[in-house]
C-alpha positions in Angstrom: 55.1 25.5 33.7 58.2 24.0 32.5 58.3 20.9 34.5 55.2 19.8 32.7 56.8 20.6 29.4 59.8 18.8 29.8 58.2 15.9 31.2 56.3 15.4 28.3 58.8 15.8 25.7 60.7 13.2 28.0 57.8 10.7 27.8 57.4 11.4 24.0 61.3 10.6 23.8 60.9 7.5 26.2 57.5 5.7 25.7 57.8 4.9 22.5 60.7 2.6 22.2 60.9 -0.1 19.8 63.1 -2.7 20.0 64.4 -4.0 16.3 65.8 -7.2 15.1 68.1 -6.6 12.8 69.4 -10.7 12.9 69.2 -11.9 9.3 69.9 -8.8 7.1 72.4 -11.1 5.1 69.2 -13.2 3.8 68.6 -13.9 0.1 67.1 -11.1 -2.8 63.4 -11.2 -3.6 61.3 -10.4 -6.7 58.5 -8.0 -6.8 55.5 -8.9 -8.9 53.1 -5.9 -9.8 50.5 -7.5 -12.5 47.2 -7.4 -13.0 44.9 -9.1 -15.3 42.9 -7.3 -17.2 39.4 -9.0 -18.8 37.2 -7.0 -20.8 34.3 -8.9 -21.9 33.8 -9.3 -25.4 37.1 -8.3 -26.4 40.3 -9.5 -25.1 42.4 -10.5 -22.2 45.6 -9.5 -21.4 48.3 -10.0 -18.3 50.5 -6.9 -17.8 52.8 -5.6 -15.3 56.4 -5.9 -14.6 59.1 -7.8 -12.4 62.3 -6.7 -10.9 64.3 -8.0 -8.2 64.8 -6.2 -5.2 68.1 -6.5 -2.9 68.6 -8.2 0.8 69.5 -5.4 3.6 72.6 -6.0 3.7 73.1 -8.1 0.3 74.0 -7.1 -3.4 72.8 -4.1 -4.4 73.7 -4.7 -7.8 72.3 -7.3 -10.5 73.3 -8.4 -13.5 71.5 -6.8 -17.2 70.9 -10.1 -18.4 68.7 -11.3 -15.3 66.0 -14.0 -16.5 63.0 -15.5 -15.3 60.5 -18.1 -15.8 57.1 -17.6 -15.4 53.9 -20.0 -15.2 50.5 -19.1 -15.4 47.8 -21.2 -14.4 43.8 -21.2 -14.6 41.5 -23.1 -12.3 45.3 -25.0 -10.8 45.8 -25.8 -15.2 49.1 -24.5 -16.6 48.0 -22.4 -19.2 51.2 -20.3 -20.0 54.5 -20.6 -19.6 58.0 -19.0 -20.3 61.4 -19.3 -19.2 62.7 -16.1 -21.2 61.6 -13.1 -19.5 64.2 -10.5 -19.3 63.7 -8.6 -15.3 62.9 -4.9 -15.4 60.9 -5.3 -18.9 58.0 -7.3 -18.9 54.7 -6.2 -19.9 52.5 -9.2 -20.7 52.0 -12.8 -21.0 48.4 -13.3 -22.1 46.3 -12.2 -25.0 43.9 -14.1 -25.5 39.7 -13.8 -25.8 38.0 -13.3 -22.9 35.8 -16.1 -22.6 38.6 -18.3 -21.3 38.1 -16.8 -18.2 35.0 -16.7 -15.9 33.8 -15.2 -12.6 35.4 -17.4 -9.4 37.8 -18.4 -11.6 41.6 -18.9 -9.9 44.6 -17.2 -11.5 48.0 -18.0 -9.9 51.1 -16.6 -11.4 54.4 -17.9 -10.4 57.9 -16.1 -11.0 61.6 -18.3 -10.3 65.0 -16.6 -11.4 68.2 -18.2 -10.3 69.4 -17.0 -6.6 66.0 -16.1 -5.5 62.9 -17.7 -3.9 60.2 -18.3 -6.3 57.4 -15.7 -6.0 53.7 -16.5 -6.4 50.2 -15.5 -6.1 47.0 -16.1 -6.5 44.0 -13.9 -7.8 39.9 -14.7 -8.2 38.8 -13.9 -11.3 35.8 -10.9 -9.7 31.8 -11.2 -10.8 30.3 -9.6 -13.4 29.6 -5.8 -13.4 26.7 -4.3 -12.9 24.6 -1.8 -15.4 26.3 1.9 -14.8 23.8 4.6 -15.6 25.3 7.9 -16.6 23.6 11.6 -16.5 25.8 15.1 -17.2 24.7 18.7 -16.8 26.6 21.7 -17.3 27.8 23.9 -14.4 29.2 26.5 -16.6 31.8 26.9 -19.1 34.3 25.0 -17.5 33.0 22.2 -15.5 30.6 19.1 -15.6 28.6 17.5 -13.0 28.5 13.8 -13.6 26.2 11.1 -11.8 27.2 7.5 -12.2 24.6 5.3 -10.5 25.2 1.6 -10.1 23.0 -1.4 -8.5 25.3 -3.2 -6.3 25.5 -6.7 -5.7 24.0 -7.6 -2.1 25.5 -11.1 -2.3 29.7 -10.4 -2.7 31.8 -7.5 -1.0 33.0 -5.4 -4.5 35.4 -2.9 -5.1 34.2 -0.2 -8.3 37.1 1.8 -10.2 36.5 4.6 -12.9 38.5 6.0 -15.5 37.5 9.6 -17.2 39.0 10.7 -21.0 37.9 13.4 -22.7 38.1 13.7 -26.5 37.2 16.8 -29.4 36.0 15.5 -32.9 35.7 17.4 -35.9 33.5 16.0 -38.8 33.8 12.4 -36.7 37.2 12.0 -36.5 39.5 12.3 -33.6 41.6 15.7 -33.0 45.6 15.3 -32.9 45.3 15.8 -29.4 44.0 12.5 -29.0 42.7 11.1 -25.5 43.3 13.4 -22.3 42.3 12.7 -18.7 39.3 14.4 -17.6 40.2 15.4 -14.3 37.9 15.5 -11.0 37.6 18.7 -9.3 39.2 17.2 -6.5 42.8 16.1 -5.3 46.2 16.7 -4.5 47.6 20.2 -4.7 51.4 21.4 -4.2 50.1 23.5 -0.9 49.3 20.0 0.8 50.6 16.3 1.2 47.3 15.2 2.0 44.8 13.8 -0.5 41.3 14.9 -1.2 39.5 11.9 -2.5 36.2 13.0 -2.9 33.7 10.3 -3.0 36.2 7.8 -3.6 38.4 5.3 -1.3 41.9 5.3 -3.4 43.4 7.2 -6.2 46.0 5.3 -8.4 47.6 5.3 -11.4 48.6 2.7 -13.8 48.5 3.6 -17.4 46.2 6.1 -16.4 44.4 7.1 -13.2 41.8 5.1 -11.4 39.1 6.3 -9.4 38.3 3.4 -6.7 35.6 3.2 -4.5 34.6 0.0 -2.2 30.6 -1.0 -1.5 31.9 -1.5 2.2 28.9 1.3 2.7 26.4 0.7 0.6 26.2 -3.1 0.2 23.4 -4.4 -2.3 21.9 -1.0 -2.5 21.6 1.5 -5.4 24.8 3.7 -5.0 25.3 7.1 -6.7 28.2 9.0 -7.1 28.4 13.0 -8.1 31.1 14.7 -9.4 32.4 17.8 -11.0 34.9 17.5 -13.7 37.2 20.4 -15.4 36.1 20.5 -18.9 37.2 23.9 -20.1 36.1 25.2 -23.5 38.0 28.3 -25.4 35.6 29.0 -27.5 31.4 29.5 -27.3 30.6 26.6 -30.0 33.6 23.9 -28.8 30.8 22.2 -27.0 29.5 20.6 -30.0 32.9 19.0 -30.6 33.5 17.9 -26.8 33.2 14.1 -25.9 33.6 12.4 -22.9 34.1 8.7 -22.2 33.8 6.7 -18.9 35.9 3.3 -18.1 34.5 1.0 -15.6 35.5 -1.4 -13.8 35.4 -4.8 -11.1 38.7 -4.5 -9.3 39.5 -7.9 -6.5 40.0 -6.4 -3.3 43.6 -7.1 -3.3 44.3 -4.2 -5.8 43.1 -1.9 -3.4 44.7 -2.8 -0.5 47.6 -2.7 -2.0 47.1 0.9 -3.5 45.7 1.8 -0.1 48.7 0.9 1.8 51.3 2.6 -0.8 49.1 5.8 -0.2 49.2 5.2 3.3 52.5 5.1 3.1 53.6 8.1 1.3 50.7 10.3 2.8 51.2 8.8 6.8 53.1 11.6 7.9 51.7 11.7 11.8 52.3 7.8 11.7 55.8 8.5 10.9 56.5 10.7 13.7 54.7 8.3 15.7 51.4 10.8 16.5 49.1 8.1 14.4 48.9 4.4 13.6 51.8 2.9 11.5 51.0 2.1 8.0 51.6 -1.5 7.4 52.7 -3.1 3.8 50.4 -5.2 2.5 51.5 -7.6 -0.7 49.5 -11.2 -1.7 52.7 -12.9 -3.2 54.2 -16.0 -1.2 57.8 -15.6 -1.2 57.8 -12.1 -2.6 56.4 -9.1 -2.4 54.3 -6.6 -4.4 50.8 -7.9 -5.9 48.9 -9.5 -8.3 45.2 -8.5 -9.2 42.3 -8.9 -11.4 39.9 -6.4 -12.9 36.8 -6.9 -15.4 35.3 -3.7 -17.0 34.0 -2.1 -20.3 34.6 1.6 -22.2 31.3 3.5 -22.7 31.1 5.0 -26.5 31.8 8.3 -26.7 29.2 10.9 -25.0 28.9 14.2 -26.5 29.3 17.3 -23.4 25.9 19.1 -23.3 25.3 22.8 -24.3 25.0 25.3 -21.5 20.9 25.5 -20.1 
């Protein structure tokens, strides 16, 4: 019995050898972009994200505070913003601007250059207008909501949906001091397990708040609903008639969630690490840099008031 055993730990030892180049560690810094472009129709729209540089292998570690970059936005291949001022490590946005500059198909390409790095740029389509979401809520019990969002998906392009949930209590109309809060899905990561539970959805990320992702890879120009619970908990009988709810929703370019996918991957791929599973692979859509640059369109629904107990 112990031949066998030891002639598979020798095989797990042996047959998976990798040979690694490690020729051009010495090779220039790069930047990392991380932006997205966000275009809510009717209202505004607005370019946010940062830039930072990130060290060779074997390079610099180190950069200077006052590190500066230029940055060039263009629409449809027209420059339509530019600055040379941008301080690394804090920038947050470049456009504001009404959102009928912008259209569905249209091309944004972003392009970073600092001195002693490669210039960084990418390019983003601009994704197709949303479709109707229809919302219905009953109560579960004192604690928890069952939502159903139900969209009509567009049989003609390949879409990726996000969502957004905030809960809110107003008293004679006006906002409570506790402002905004997530309202939180009764699914997902707990401190017993690295693993994620992503209910109905394809990703989970956060940026500036948490986004619930799901892709029509399944359910291509059909009608697609989507049931979940979320933890509403009330301490007292009557705080129902003060309890809100809000729903965000939104057209994310595939891009976004790719690149979302893969960081998950990464941090969750625990039998790829050890070499039981398929690798995770990085995924970025900037040309001479990494990281990635996205687009989303999407609206806030008014506030809906949480329904009493049946």
């Amino acid at each position: 019995m112990r031949k066998p055993i030891i002639f598979l730990l020798t095989l797990l030892c042996t047959a998976c050898k990798v040979d690694f180049d490690f020729s051009g560690l010495d090779s220039d810094p790069i930047l990392y972009m991380n932006m997205n472009l966000a275009v809510s129709p009717g209202q505004s729209t607005s370019l946010y994200g940062f830039v930072y540089p990130i060290p060779s292998a074997a390079g610099e570690r180190d950069f200077p505070e006052a590190l500066y970059c230029k940055m060039n936005v263009y629409l449809n291949s027209e420059l339509i913003w530019s600055r040379d001022d941008i301080k690394l490590h804090e920038f947050e946005g470049a456009i504001s601007a009404p959102a009928d500059i912008l259209s569905p198909g249209d091309k944004l390409k972003v392009t970073v250059q600092a001195e002693g790095f490669p210039s960084a740029e990418s390019t983003v389509t601009i994704p197709q207008t949303l479709p109707q979401l229809n919302i219905s809520h009953t109560r579960i019990n004192e604690s928890k909501l069952r939502l159903s969002l139900t969209i009509e998906d567009d049989p003609q392009t390949e879409d990726c949906y996000a969502f957004q949930f905030e809960k809110g209590f107003f008293y004679e109309g006006h906002l409570q001091p506790s402002g905004v809060e997530n309202l939180e899905p009764s699914f997902g990561s707990t401190e017993e397990t690295a693993f994620l539970d992503l209910g109905p959805f394809d990703i989970i990320w956060e940026d500036g708040g948490k986004y619930y992702g799901i892709a029509d890879r399944e359910f291509n120009g059909q009608q697609k609903t989507i049931d979940i619970n979320v933890e509403y908990p009330l301490t007292s009988p009557d705080q129902w008639k003060y309890a809100y709810y809000r729903i965000s929703f939104f057209k994310v370019s595939p891009e976004r969630f790719r690149y979302e996918i893969a960081c998950q991957d990464k941090g969750n791929n625990i039998l790829g690490f050890i070499g039981l599973a398929p690798t995770t692979f990085a995924y970025t859509n900037v040309i001479g840099g990494t990281g990635c640059l996205s687009c989303s369109t999407g609206y806030r629904t008014d506030w809906i008031a949480v329904p009493e107990m049946d």
